[in-house]
C-alpha positions, -999 to 999 in steps of 0.1 A, spaced: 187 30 81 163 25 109 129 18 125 104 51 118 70 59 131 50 78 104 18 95 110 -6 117 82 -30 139 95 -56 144 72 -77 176 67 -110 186 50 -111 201 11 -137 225 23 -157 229 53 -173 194 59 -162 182 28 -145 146 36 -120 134 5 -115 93 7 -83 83 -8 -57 54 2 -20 61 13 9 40 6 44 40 21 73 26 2 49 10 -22 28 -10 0 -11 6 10 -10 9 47 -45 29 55 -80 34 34 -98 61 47 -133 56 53 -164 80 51 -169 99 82 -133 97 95 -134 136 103 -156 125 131 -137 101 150 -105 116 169 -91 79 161 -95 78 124 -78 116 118 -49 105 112 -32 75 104 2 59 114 29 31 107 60 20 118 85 5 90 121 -1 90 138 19 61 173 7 45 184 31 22 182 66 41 149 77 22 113 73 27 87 75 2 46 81 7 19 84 -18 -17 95 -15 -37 77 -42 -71 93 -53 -96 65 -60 -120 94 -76 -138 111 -43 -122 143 -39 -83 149 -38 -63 140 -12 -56 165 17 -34 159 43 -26 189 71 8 175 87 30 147 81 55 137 108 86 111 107 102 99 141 128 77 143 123 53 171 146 19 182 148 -8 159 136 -32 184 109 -12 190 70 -27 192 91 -60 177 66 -87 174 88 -113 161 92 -103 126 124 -104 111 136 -71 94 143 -90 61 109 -102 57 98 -64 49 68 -55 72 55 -24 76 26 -23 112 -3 -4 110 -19 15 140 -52 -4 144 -65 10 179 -49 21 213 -75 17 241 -65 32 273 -85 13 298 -101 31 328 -93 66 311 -121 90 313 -109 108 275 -84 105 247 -51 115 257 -31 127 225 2 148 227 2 153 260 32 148 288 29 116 299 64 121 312 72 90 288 109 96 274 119 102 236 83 94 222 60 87 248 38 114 246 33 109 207 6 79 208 -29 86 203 -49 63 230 -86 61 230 -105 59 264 -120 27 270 -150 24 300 -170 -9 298 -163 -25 336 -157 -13 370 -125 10 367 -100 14 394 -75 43 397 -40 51 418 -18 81 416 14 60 432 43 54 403 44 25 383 78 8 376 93 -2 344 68 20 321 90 42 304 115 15 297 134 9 264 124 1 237 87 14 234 86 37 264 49 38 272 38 69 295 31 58 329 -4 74 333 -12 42 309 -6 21 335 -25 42 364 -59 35 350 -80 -1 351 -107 -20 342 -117 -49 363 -148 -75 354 -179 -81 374 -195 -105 390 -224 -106 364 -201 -108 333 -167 -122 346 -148 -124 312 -139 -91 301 -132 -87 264 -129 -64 232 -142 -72 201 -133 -54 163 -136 -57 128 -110 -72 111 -99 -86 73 -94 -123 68 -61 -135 60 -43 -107 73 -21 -110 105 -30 -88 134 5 -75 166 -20 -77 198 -2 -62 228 -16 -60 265 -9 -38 291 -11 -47 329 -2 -33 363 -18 -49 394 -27 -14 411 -59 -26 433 -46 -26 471 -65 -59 480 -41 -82 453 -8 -83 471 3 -118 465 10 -148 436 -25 -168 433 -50 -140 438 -54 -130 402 -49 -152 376 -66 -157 342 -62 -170 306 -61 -144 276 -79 -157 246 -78 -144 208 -104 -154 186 -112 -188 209 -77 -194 211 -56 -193 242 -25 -172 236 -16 -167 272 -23 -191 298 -26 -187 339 -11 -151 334 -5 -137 370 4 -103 373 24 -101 408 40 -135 398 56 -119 364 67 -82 377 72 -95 414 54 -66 427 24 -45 428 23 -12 407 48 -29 378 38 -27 346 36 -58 326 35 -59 287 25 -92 264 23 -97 227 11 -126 204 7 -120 167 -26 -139 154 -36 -147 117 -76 -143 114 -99 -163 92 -129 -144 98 -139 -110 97 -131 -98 139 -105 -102 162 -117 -108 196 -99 -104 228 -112 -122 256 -93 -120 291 -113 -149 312 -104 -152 350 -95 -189 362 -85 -183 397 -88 -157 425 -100 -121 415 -119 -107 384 -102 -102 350 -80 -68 352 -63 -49 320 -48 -12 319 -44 -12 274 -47 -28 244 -30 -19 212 -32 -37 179 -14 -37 149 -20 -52 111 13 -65 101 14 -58 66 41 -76 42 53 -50 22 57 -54 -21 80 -60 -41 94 -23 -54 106 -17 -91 141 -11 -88 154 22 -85 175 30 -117 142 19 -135 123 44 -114 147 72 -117 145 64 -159 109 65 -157 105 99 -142 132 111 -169 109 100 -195 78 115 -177 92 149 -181 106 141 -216 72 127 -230 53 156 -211 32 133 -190 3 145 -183 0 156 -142 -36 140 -140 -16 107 -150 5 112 -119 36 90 -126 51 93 -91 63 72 -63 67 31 -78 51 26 -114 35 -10 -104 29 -6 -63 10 -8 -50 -8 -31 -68 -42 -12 -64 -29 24 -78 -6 15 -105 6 45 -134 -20 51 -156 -3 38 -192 21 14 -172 10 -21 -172 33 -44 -143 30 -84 -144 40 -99 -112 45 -134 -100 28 -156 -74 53 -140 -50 42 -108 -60 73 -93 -76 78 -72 -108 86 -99 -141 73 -75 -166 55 -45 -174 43 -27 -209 41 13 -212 6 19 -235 1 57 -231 -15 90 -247 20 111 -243 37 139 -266 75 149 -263 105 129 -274 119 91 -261 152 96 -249 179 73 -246 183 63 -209 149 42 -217 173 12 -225 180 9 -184 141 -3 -186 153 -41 -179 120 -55 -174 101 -36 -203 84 -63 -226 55 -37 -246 60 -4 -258 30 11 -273 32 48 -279 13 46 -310 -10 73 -318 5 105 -299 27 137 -309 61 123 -298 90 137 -326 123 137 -330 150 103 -341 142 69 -328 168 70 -303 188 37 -309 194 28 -272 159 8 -280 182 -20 -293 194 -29 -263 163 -37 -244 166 -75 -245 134 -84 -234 112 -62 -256 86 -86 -274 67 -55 -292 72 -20 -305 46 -2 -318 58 39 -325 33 39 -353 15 71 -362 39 98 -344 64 124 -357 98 103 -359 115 119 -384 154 106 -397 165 65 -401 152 34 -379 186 30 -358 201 -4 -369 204 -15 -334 163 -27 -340 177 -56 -350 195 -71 -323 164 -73 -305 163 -110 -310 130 -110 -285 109 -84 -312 79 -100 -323 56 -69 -337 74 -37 -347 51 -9 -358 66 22 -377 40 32 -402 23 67 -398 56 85 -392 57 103 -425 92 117 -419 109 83 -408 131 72 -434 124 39 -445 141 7 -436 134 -27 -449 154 -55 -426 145 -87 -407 155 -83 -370 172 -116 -359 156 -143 -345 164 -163 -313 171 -194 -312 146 -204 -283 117 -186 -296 84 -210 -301 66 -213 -334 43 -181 -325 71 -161 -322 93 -173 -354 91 -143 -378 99 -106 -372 105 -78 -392 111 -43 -394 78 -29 -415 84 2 -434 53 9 -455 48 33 -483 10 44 -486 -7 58 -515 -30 88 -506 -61 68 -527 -55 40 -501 -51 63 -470 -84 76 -479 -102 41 -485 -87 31 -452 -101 58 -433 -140 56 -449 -137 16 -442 -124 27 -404 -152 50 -399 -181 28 -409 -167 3 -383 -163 25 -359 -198 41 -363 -217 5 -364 -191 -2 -330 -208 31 -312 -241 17 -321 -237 -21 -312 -225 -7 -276 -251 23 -274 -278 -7 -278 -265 -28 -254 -260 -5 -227 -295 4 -235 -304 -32 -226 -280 -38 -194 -297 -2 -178 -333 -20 -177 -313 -46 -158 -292 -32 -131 -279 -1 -118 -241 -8 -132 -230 -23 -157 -194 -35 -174 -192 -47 -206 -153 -61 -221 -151 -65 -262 -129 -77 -282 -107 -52 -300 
């Protein structure tokens, strides 16, 4: 249990070939890579910090169909749990997002060098920042590498004052509305002339508002060459944050960094147990690698399992999900742990073997459909304590003995859900046959209603989605 910095560093497929994928740690997206990041030193990578509880740590690179994901190193550091602490409680479930780390006055990235900052100084990534007059010492600066986020000194021996043509000195970038941005700023009054309280003092602004007002930097570390650190936590409307640091009295605007953060509330995870049972069954029903079933079945929300369907509430956490999925293998018993399970639909694959009667214990299972598989032996009797079963399909299992019985019904169910029963159908082969000539002329005049219309919807636009009714 602890605080943790994690940073991917992503590399190319092939020379010049970019993939674009997303990454996700403990279920929640934390990064999007975007085209062209192989050309920015800033976007190689990307980092977080999130507080784990239960001594593991789980990250997913999601393919959203642009070449596979590639990644070159991936590093974990534990750092202190108060560390880059914003406010946020630990049992809200945040994870932060590097955003940027501008090193003002700096004349190139610095990135795994000896800043001669203790325990993980030296790690950070800052990108050199030169708009404004810049001002430089070599004497120490006090209370840099100090506990919790030990910043490298050299941060603080670089400046950036304003002019007399544009007093206000600010930083403007691109941001999403609704999301909730850490903003912290570095200072350390290292120009000679400002020696006393009064002779530099100015407002900070974010977004028009004022976040810190008459900030003076000899008045709040008492002394010259101190470094100074402030953070405020903003929620933004529109689509940039803008950081504006206007002078009120004295001297010009001065800043040394800027780092900023998107605090990002993580998602609600399946629960582990149901996890654990759904990797069992990924191995027992052969699943497919292409379908991927790793890391949490219904987070994030944008990359769920291919064949596993999650419902969540306003609050965004798990109520229910449905398995629908093309699979071959057998269904093995631990898939009664599956609290939350409501649909089972594994019609129409090559799954064999008994029904394994542990089924009867899923409580909330509303529909079954096995149909048209290689079940072979009896339908357990256990079916029929599923007092929740509205639609059970066995048919197609030629091997399945049969079983005739009406599966109780609850109490509380409405009038939609008031009769269920276990089907068990006998076919003659004249039927089968008419049933599969009267399937195929549907199916043949279905092609050709949709081959017309998207026929039509290409003379209109480029794309087009069309949803019918099954």
């Amino acid at each position: 249990m602890g605080q943790y910095s994690m940073r991917v560093f992503f590399g190319l497929v092939s020379l010049g070939k970019e993939a674009i994928f997303d990454i996700s740690i403990e279920g929640t997206r934390v990064s999007s890579l975007l085209r062209g990041w192989s050309s920015h030193d800033d976007q190689v990578f990307a980092e977080s910090l999130v507080y784990l509880l239960n001594g593991t740590a789980t990250i997913c690179f999601h393919s959203v169909g642009l070449g596979d994901p590639a990644i070159i190193s991936f590093e974990l550091l534990q750092v202190e749990d108060t560390a880059y602490n914003g406010g946020q409680s630990r049992d809200n479930g945040v994870v932060q997002r590097t955003v940027t780390r501008l090193n003002y006055g700096a004349r190139k990235g610095k990135f795994d060098e000896d800043y001669n900052g203790d325990i993980w100084g030296g790690n950070r990534f800052w990108s050199p920042k030169k708009a404004g007059a810049r001002i430089i010492t070599v004497n120490a600066i006090k209370n840099a590498s100090a506990s919790p986020n030990f910043y490298p000194e050299e941060l603080y021996q670089s400046a950036l004052v304003s002019r007399d043509e544009e007093l206000d000195l600010s930083y403007t970038m691109e941001a999403e509305p609704g999301k909730n941005y850490s903003v912290w700023l570095h200072f350390a009054e290292i120009d000679d002339s400002i020696t006393l309280e009064g002779e530099r003092v100015f407002d900070v602004l974010v977004n028009g508002n004022t976040v810190f007002e008459d900030e003076d930097i000899i008045k709040l570390t008492g002394e010259s060459y101190t470094a100074l650190v402030l953070n405020s936590t903003v929620s933004v409307t529109g689509k940039s944050l803008v950081i504006v640091l206007h002078p009120k009295l004295g001297s010009h605007a001065l800043i040394s960094a800027i780092e900023i953060f998107e605090v990002i509330k993580m998602e609600s995870r399946t629960s582990r147990d149901e996890v654990i049972v759904l990797q069992l069954l990924k191995k027992a029903l052969r699943v497919p690698s292409r379908t991927g079933w790793n890391g949490d079945p219904c987070v994030p929300q944008q990359h769920p399992w291919n064949g596993v369907h999650c419902q969540l509430d306003g609050n965004g956490k798990q109520t229910r999900w449905f398995i629908d999925a093309l699979l071959k293998g057998l269904l093995t018993s631990n898939i009664s742990t599956l609290k939350h399970l409501h649909n089972i639909n594994l019609s129409h694959n090559n799954i064999h073997g008994g029904i394994t009667a542990s089924l009867g214990y899923i409580k909330s299972l509303e529909v079954l459909d096995l149909s048209y598989n290689s079940f072979n032996g009896s339908v357990p009797g256990s079916l029929r304590e599923l007092t929740s079963l509205r639609i059970l399909k066995l048919e197609g299992n030629p091997l399945l003995e049969n079983v005739a019985a009406p599966v109780r019904e609850s109490k509380h169910h409405t009038s939609s859900h008031r009769q269920a029963t276990i089907i068990s159908v006998t076919v003659s082969l004249s039927f089968l046959v008419i049933a599969a000539l009267v399937c195929a002329a549907i199916w043949w005049r279905r092609q050709q209603d949709i081959t017309r219309a998207q026929h039509k919807a290409a003379g209109r636009a480029p794309y087009a989605k069309f949803e019918l009714p099954l």
